[in-house]
C-alpha positions in Angstrom: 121.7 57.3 75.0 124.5 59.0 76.5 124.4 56.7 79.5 125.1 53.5 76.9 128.0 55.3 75.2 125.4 56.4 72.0 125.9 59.5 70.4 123.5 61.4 67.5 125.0 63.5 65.1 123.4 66.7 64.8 124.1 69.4 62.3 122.9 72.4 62.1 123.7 75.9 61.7 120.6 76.9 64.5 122.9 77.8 67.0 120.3 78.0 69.5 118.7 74.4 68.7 122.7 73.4 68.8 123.2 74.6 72.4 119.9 73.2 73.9 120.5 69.8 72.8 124.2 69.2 72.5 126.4 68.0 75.3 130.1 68.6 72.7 129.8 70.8 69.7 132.7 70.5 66.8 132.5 73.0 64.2 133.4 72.9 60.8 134.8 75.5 58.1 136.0 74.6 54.6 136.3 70.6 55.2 138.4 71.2 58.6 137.3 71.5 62.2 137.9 74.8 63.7 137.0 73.9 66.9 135.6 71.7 69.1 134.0 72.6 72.9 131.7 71.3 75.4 128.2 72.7 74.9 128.7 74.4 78.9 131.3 76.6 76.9 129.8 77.3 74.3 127.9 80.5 73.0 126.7 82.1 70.2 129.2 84.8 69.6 132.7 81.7 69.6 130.2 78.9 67.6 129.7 82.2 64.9 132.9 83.0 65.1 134.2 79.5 64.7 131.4 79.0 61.9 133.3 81.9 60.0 136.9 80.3 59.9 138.1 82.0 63.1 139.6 79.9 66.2 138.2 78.7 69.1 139.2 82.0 71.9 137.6 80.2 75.0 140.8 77.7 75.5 143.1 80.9 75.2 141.0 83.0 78.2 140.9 80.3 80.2 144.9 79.8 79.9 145.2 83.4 81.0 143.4 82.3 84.2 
């Protein structure tokens, strides 16, 4: 699907089901996005972080690079 430009929709709150099958992961809280990530930089401890109304640290690590 990817390769024809197709996408699926997936939501869950299984983060482990969301990292083995996702390629981008966008995370909601309250109605907004808190953050949005490939699935390559994604873990468990940001996505529950994210899932909680925090922000998205990877970007801000990487920047101190």
């Amino acid at each position: 699907m990817k390769e024809k430009g197709l996408g699926v929709l997936l939501i869950s709150a299984d983060l482990e089901e969301l990292l083995s099958l996702s390629d981008r992961i966008v995370v909601m809280y309250e109605g907004k996005i808190s953050g949005r990530m490939d699935a390559s930089e994604a873990n468990e401890d940001n996505l529950g972080l994210l899932m909680m109304g925090g922000h998205d640290t990877t970007k801000e690590e990487h920047a101190h690079e």
